[in-house]
SERO-4910 file (N, C-alpha, C, O; in steps of 0.05 Angstrom, whole numbers):
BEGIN
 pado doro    nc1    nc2    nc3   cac1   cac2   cac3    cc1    cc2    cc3    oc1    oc2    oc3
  Unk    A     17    -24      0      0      0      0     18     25      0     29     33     21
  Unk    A     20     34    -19     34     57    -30     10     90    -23     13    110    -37
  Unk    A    -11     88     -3    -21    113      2    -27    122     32    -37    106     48
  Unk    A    -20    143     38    -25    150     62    -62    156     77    -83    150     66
  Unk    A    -58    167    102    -90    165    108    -91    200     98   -110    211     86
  Unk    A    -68    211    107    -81    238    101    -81    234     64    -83    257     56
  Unk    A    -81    222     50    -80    227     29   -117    219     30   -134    237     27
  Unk    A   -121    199     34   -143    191     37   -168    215     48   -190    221     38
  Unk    A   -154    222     68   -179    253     80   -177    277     60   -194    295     60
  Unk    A   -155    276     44   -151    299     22   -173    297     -1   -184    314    -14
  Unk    A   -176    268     -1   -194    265    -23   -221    257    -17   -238    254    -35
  Unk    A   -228    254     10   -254    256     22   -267    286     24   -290    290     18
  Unk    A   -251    305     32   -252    338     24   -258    340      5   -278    352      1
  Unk    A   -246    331    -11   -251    348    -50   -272    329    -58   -285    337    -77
  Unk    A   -278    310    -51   -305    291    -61   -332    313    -42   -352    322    -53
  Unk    A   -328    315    -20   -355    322    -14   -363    354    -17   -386    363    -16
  Unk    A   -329    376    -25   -344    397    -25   -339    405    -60   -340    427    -70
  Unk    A   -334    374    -76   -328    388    -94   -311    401   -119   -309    403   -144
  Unk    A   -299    410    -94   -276    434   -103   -246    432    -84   -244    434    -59
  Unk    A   -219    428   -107   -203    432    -90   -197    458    -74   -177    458    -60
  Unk    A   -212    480    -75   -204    509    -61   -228    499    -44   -220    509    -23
  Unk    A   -245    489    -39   -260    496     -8   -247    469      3   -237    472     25
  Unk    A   -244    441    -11   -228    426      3   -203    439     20   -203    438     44
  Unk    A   -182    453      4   -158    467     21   -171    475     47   -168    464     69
  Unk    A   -188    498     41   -193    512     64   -211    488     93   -209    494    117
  Unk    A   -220    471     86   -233    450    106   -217    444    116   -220    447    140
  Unk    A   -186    431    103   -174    415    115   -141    430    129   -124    423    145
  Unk    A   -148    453    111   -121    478    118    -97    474    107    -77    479    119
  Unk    A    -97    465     81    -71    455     67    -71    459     34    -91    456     19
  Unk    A    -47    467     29    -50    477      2    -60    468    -16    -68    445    -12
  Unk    A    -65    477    -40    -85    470    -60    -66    449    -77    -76    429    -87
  Unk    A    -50    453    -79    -21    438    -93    -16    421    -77     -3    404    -91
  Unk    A    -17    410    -49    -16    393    -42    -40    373    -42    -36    349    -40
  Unk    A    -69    384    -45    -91    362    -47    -84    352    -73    -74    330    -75
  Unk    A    -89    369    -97    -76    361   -127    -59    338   -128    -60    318   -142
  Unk    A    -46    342   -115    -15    321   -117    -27    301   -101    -17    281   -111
  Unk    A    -41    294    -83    -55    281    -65    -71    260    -86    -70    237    -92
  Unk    A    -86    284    -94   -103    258   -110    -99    239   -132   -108    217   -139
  Unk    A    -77    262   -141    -62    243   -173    -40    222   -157    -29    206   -173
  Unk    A    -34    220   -132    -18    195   -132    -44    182   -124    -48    161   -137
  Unk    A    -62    186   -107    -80    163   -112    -90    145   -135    -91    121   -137
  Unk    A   -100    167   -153   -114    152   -175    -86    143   -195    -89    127   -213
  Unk    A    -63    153   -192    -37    128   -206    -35     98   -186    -28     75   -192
  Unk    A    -44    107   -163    -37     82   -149    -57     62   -143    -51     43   -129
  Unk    A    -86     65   -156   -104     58   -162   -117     58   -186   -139     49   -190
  Unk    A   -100     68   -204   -110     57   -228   -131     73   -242   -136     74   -266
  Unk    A   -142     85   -227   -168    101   -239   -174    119   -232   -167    129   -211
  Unk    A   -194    134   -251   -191    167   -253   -219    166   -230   -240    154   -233
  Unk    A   -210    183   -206   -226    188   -186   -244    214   -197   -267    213   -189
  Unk    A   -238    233   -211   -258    267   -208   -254    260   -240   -237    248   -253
  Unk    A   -276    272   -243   -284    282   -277   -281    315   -269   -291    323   -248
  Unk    A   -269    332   -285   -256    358   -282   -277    377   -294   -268    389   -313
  Unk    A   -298    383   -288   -313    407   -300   -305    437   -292   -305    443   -268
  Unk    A   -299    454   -309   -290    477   -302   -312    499   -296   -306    520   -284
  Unk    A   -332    493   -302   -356    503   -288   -372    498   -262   -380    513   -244
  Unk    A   -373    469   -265   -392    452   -243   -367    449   -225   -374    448   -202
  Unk    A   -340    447   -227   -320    443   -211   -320    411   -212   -331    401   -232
  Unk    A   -306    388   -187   -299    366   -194   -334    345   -185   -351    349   -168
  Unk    A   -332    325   -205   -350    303   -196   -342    279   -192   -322    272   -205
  Unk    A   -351    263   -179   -343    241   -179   -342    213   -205   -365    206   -212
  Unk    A   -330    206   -213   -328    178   -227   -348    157   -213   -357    156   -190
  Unk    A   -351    142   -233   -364    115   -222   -343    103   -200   -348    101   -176
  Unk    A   -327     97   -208   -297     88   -187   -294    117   -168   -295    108   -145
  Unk    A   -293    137   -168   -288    146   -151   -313    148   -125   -303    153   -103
  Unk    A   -342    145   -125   -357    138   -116   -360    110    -95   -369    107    -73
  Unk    A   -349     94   -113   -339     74   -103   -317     73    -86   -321     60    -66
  Unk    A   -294     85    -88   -277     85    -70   -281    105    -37   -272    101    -15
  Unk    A   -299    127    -51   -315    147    -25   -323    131     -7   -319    132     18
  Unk    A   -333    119    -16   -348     93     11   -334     78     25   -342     76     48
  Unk    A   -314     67     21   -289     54     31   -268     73     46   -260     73     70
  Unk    A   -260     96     17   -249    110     47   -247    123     57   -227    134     65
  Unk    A   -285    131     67   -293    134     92   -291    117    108   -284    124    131
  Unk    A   -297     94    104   -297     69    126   -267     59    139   -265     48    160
  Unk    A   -247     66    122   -220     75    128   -215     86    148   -207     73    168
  Unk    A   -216    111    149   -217    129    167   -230    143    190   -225    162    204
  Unk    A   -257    119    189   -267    114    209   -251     93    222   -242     99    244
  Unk    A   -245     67    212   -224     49    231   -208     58    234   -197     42    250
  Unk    A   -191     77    232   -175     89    233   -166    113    256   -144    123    264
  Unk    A   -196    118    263   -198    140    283   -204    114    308   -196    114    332
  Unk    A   -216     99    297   -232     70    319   -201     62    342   -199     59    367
  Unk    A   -179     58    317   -143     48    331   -142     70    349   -143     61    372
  Unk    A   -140     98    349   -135    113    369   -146    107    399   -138    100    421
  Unk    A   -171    113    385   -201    108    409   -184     81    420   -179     81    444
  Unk    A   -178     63    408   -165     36    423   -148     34    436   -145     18    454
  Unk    A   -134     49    430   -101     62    442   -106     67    461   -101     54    482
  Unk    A   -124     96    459   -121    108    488   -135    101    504   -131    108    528
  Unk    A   -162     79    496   -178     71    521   -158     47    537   -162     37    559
  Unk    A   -133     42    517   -120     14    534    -95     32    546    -93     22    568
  Unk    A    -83     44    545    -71     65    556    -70     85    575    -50     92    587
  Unk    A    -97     94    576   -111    118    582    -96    133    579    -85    138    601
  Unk    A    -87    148    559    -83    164    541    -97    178    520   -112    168    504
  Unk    A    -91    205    520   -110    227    502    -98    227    474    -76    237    469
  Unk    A   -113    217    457    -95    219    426   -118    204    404   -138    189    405
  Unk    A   -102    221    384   -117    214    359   -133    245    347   -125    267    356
  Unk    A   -148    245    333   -162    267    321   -195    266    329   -208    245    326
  Unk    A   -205    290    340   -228    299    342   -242    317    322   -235    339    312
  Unk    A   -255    310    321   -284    316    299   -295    327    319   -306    316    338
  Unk    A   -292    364    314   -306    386    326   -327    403    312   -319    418    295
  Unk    A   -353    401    317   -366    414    313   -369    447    320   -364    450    343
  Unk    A   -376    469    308   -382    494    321   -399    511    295   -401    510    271
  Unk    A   -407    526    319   -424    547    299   -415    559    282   -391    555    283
  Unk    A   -421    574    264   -408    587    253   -400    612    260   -379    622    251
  Unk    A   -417    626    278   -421    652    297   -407    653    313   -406    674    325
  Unk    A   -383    628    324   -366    630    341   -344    624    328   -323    632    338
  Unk    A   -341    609    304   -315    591    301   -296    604    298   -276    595    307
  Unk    A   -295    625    287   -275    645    286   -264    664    312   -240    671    314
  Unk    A   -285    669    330   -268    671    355   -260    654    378   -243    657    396
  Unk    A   -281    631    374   -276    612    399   -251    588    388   -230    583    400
  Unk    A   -260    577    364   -238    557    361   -206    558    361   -195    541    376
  Unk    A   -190    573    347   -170    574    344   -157    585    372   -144    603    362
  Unk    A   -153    587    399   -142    592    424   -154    569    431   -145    560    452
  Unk    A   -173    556    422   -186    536    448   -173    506    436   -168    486    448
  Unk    A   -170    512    407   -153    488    393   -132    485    405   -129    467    422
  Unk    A   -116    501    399    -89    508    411    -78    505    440    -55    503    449
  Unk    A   -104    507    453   -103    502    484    -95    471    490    -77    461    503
  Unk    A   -128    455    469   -124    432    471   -101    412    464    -93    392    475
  Unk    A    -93    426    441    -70    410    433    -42    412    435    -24    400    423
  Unk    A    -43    428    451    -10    438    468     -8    426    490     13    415    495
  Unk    A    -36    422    514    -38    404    528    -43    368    522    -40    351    540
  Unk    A    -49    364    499    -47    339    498    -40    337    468    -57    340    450
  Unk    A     -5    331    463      8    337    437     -2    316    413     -2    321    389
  Unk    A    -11    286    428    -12    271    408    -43    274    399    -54    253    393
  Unk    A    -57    294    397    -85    299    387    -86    323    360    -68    340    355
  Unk    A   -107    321    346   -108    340    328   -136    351    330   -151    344    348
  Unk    A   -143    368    313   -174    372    317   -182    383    284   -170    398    269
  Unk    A   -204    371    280   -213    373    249   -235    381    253   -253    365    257
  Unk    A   -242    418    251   -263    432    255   -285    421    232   -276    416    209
  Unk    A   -317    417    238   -335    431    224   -348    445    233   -356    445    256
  Unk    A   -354    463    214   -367    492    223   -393    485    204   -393    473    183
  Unk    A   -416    498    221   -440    502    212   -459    516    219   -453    534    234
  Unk    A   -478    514    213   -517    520    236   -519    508    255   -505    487    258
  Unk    A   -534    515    271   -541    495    293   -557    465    283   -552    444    295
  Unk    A   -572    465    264   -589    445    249   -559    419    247   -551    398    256
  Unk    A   -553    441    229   -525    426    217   -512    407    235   -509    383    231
  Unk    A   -506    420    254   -479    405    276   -497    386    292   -485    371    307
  Unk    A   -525    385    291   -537    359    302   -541    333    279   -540    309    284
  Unk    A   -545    344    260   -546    323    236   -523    308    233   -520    285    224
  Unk    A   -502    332    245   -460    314    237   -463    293    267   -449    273    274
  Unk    A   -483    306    276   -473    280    299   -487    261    306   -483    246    325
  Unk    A   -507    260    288   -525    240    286   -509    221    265   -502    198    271
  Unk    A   -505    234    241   -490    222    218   -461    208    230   -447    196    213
  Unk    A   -451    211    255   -422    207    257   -400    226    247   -376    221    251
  Unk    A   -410    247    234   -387    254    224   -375    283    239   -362    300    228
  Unk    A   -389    283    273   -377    296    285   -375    278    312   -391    260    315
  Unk    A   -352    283    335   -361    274    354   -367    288    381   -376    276    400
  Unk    A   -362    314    381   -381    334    393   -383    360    380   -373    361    357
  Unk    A   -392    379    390   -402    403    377   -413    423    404   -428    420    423
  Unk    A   -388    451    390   -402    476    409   -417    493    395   -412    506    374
  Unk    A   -448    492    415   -467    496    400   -477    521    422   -462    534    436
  Unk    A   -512    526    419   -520    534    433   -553    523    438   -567    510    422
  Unk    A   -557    530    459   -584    510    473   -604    521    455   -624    519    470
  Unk    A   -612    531    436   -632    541    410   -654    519    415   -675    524    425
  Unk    A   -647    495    407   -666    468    409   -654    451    399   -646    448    376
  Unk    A   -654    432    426   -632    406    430   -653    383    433   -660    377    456
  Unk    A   -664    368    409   -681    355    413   -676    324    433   -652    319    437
  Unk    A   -690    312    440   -692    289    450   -665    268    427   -658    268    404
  Unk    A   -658    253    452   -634    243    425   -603    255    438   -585    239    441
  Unk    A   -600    279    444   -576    300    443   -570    303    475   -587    294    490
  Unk    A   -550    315    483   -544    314    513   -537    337    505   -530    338    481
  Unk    A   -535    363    522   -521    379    531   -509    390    552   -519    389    574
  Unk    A   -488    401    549   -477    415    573   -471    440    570   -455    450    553
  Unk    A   -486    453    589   -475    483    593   -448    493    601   -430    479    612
  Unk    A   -447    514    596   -418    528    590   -412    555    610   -399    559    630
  Unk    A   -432    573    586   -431    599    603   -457    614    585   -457    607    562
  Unk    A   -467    623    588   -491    645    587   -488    666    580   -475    683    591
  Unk    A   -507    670    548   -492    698    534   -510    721    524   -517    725    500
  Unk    A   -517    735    543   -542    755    541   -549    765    509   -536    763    488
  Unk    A   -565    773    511   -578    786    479   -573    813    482   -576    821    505
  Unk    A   -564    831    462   -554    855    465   -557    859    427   -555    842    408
  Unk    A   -565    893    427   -563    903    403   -534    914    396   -516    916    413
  Unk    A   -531    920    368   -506    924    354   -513    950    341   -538    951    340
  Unk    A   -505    965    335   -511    994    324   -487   1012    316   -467   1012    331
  Unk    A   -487   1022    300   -464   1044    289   -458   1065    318   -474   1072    336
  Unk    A   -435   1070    316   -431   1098    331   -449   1117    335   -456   1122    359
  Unk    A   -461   1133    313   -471   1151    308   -500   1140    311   -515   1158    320
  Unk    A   -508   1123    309   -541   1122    313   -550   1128    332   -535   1133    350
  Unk    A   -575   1131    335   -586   1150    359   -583   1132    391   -583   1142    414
  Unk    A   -581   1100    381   -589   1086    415   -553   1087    414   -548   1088    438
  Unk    A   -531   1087    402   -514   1082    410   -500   1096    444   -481   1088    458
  Unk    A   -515   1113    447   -508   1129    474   -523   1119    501   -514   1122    524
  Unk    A   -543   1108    495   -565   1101    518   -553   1076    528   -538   1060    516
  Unk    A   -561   1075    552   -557   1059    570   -569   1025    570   -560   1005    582
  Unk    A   -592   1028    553   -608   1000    554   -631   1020    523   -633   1042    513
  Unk    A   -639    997    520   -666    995    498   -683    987    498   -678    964    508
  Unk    A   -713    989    493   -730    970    497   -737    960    469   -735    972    447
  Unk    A   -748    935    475   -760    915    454   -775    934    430   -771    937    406
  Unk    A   -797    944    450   -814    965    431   -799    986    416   -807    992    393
  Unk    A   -780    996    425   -764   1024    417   -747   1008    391   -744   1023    372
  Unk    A   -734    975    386   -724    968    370   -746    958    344   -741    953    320
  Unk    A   -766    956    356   -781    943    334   -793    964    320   -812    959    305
  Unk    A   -786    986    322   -787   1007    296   -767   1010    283   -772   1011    259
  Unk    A   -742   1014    290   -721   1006    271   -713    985    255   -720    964    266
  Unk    A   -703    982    236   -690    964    217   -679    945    225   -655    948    223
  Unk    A   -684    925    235   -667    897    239   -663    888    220   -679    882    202
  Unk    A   -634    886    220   -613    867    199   -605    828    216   -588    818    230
  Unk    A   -627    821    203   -630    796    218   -607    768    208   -607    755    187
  Unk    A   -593    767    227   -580    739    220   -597    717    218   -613    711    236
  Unk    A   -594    704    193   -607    689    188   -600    667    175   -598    661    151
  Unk    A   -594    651    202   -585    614    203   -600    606    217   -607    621    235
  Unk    A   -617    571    216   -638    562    223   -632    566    261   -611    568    275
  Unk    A   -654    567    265   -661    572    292   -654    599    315   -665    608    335
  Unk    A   -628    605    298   -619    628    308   -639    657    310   -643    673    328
  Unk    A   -651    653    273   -673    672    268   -698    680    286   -709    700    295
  Unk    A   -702    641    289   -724    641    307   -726    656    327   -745    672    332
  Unk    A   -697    649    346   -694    663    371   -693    689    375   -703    700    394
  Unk    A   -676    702    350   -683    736    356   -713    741    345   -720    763    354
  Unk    A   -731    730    331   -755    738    317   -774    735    356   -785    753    368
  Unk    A   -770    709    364   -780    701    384   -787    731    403   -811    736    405
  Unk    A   -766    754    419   -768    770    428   -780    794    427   -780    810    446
  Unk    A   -791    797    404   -810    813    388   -844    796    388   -862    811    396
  Unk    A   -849    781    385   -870    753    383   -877    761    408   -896    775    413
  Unk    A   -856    749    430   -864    750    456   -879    777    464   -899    777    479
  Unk    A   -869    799    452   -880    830    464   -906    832    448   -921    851    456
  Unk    A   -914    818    429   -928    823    409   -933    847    392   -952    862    392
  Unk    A   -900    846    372   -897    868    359   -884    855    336   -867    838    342
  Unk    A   -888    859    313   -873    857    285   -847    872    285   -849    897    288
  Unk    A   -817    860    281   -801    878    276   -801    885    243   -811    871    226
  Unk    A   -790    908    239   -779    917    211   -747    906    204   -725    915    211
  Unk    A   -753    890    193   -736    869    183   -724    887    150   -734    885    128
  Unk    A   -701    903    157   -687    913    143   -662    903    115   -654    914     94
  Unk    A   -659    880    129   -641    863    109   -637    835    124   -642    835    149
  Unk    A   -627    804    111   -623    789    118   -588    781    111   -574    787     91
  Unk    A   -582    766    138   -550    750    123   -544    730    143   -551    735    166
  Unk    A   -534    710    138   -518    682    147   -497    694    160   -493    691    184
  Unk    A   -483    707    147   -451    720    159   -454    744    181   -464    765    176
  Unk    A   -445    738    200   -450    762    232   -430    785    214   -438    808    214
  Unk    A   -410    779    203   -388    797    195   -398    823    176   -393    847    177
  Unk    A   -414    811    159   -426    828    143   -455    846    157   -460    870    151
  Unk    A   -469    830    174   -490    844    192   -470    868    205   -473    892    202
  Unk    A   -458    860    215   -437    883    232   -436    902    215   -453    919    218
  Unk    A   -415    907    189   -412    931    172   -423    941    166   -418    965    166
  Unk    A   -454    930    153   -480    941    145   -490    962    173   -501    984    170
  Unk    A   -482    948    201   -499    971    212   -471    991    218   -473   1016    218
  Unk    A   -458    985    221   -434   1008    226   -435   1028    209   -423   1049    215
  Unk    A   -453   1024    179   -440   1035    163   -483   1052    167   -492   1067    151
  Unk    A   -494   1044    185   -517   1059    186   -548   1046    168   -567   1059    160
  Unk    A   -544   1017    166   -563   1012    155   -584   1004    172   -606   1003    162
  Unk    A   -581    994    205   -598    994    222   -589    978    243   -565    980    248
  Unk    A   -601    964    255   -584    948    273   -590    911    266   -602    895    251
  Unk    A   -570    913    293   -573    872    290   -577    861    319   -571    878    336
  Unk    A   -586    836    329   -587    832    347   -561    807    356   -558    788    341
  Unk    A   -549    809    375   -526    786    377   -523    776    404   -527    792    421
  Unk    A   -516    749    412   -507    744    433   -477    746    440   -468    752    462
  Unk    A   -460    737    416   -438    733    419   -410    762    417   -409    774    396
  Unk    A   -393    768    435   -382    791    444   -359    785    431   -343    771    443
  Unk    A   -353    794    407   -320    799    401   -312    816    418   -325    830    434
  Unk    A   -281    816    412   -262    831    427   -261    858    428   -257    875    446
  Unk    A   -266    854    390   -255    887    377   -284    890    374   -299    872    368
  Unk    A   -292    924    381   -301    941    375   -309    947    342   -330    957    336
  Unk    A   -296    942    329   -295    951    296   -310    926    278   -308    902    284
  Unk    A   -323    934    259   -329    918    238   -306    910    213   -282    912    220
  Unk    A   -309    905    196   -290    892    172   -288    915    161   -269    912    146
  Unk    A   -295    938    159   -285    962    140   -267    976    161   -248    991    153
  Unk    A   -272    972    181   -254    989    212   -271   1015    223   -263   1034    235
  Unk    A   -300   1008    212   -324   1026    228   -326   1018    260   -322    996    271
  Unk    A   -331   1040    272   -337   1026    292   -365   1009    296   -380   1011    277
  Unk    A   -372    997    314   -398    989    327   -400    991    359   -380    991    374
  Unk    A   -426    992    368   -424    998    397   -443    982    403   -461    986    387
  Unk    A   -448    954    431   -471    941    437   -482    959    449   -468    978    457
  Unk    A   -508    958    455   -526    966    476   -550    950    485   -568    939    472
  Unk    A   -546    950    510   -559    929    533   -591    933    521   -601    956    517
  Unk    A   -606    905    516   -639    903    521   -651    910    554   -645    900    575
  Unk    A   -665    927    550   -683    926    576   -700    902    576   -707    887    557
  Unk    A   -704    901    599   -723    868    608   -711    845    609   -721    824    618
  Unk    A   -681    850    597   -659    820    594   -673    804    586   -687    792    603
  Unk    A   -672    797    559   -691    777    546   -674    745    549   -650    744    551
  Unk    A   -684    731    547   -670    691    553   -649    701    538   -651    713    516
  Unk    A   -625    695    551   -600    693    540   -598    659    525   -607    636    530
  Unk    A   -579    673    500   -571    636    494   -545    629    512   -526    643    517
  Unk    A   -551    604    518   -535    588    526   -514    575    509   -521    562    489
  Unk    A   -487    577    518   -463    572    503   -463    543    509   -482    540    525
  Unk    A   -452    522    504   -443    488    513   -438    470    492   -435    478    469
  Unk    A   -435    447    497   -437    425    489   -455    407    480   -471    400    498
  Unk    A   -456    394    455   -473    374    449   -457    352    437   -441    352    419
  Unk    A   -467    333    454   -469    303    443   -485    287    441   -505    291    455
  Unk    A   -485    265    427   -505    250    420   -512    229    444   -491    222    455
  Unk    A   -534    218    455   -545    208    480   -534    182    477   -533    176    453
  Unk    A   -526    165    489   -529    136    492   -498    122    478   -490     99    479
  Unk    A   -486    147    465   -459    144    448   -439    142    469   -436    158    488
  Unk    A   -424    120    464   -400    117    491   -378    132    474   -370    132    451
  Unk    A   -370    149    503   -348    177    493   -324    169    499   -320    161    521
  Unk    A   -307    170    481   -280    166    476   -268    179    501   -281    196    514
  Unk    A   -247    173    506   -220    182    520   -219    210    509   -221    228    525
  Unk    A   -216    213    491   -213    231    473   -228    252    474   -218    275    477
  Unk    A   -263    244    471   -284    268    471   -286    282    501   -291    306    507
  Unk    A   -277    253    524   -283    264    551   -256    279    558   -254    279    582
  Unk    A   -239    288    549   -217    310    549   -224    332    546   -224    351    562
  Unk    A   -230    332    522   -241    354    508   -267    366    528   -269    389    536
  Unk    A   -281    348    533   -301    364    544   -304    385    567   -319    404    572
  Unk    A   -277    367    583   -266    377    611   -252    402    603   -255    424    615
  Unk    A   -239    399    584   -220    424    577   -237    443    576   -230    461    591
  Unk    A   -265    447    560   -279    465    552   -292    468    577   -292    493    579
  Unk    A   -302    460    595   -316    461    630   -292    475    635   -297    499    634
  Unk    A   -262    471    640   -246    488    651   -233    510    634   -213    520    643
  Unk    A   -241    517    610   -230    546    592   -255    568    586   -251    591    580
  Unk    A   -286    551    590   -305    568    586   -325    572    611   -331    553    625
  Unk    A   -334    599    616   -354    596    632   -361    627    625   -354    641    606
  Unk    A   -379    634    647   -382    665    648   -355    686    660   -354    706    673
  Unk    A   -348    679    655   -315    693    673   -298    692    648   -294    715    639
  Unk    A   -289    676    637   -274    669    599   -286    655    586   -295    633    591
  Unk    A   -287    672    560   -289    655    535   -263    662    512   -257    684    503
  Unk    A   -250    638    505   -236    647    488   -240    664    463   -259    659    448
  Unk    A   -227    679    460   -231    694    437   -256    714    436   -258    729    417
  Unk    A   -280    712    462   -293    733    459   -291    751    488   -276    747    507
  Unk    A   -309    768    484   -305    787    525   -328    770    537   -350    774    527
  Unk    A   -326    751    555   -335    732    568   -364    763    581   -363    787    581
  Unk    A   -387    743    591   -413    766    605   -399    778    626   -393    802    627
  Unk    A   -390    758    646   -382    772    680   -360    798    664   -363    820    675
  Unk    A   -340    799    640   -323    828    642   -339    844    631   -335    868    633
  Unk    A   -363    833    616   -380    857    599   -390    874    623   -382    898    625
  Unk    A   -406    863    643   -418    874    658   -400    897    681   -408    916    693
  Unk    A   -374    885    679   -355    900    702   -352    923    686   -359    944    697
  Unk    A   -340    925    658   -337    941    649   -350    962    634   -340    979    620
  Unk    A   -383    958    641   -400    972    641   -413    989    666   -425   1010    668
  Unk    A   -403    965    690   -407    983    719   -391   1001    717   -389   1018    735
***
């Protein structure tokens, strides 16, 4: 056997998204190296794995379909030897299949990765990022083995664990009129323009706070991306509603933004963990999980201003 496993996950990437440029970015490795990845496979197998459309991007072959199925099942035994290792060892190692939102993954994962895997060297971690919908389907499907999520709706089936608690607060340009006030009310926002993030359940939850008062907001624009909601209002197109606290002050153009507190403190979402019920947890997952009980709470969150400093630094 002339192929490696990472060659094997190189070409499980480019089979499911496709494309060797969103493969790179999944797996964090150059585009010239998946390329070269896959052509020693299909020389060392004989057969042409992707049919090359320069439009539609790559598809699969009859043979390369066929081999998708295998090696996945690969690299599931494969992850199974670790899990074996370290349950006969008790030892932390091998690769974790991390789920996260997408609303966090950019500030929570990369310090909390790094945490984990400096403290336990022989581990890796292979983010998916999604919706909340999403990251229960990967773990139903197997193809996550936990996920930081938020308590939105964790149906029957799913376990969670809480983390830390992350109030609802508006986003607004500098210059807009609530940016100076102290708090806002429900009613006072639902005449302005909400720029609504809009990923499954998430919507729900900010739509929910308006419902509850029994008031229609004015729903100004929609987007999936918090990054782009941010600039849009920095730049005065209305506001957004968010739980989650970056660091910086500024949007992507280098506008500023300023939160300001809801009156009535509407249900905060809850930050935590999900896993799937009745699934026996690796050596591996129960590391991780501890790590995240001892790096997250209301006091720190990596990569964002945890509630307990919001609040100090608003007293």
């Amino acid at each position: 056997m002339r192929y490696t496993l990472r060659q094997i996950e190189y070409f499980i990437a480019t089979a499911e998204t496709g494309s060797i440029t969103l493969a790179s970015e999944r797996v964090n490795i150059s585009q010239p190296s998946i390329s070269t990845a896959i052509a020693h496979l299909e020389e060392e197998l004989g057969a042409q794995l992707f049919i090359r459309r320069h439009a539609q991007g790559l598809s699969l072959t009859p043979a390369g379909r066929a081999v998708l199925a295998e090696a996945k099942r690969l690299v599931e035994q494969a992850q199974q030897l670790y899990a074996a290792a370290s349950e006969a060892t008790d030892m932390v190692r091998g690769q974790l299949s991390l789920g996260c939102m997408a609303t966090l993954a950019s500030m929570v994962l990369p310090e909390l990765s790094h945490s984990f895997t400096r403290a336990f060297p022989t581990t890796a971690i292979a983010p998916l990022i999604g919706d909340h919908d999403q990251l229960l389907r990967a773990l139903v499907d197997g193809e996550s083995d936990i996920a930081i999520t938020y308590d939105l709706l964790v149906p029957d089936g799913f376990e969670f664990t809480p983390l830390a608690s992350l109030p609802l607060h508006a986003v607004v340009g500098e210059v807009h009129p609530f940016a100076t006030l102290p708090a806002i009310t429900v009613r006072e926002l639902a005449s302005e323009p909400l720029l609504l993030l809009d990923l499954p359940s998430s919507r729900e939850y900010f739509l929910s706070i308006f419902l509850q008062a029994g008031l229609d907001p004015v729903i100004g624009g929609r987007s999936p991306y918090p990054e782009i909601l941010r600039t849009m209002v920095a730049n005065g197109y209305g506001y957004t509603l968010a739980n989650v606290l970056p660091r910086s002050d500024l949007a992507m153009d280098g506008r500023k933004v300023v939160r300001v507190r809801i009156a009535g403190e509407p249900r905060p979402m809850i930050l935590g963990l999900a896993t799937l019920k009745g699934r026996r947890k690796s050596r591996l997952v129960e590391a991780f999980a501890e790590h995240c009980r001892t790096h997250i709470s209301d006091s720190y969150i990596p990569g964002m201003v945890a509630p307990l400093m919001e609040r100090r630094v608003r007293a």
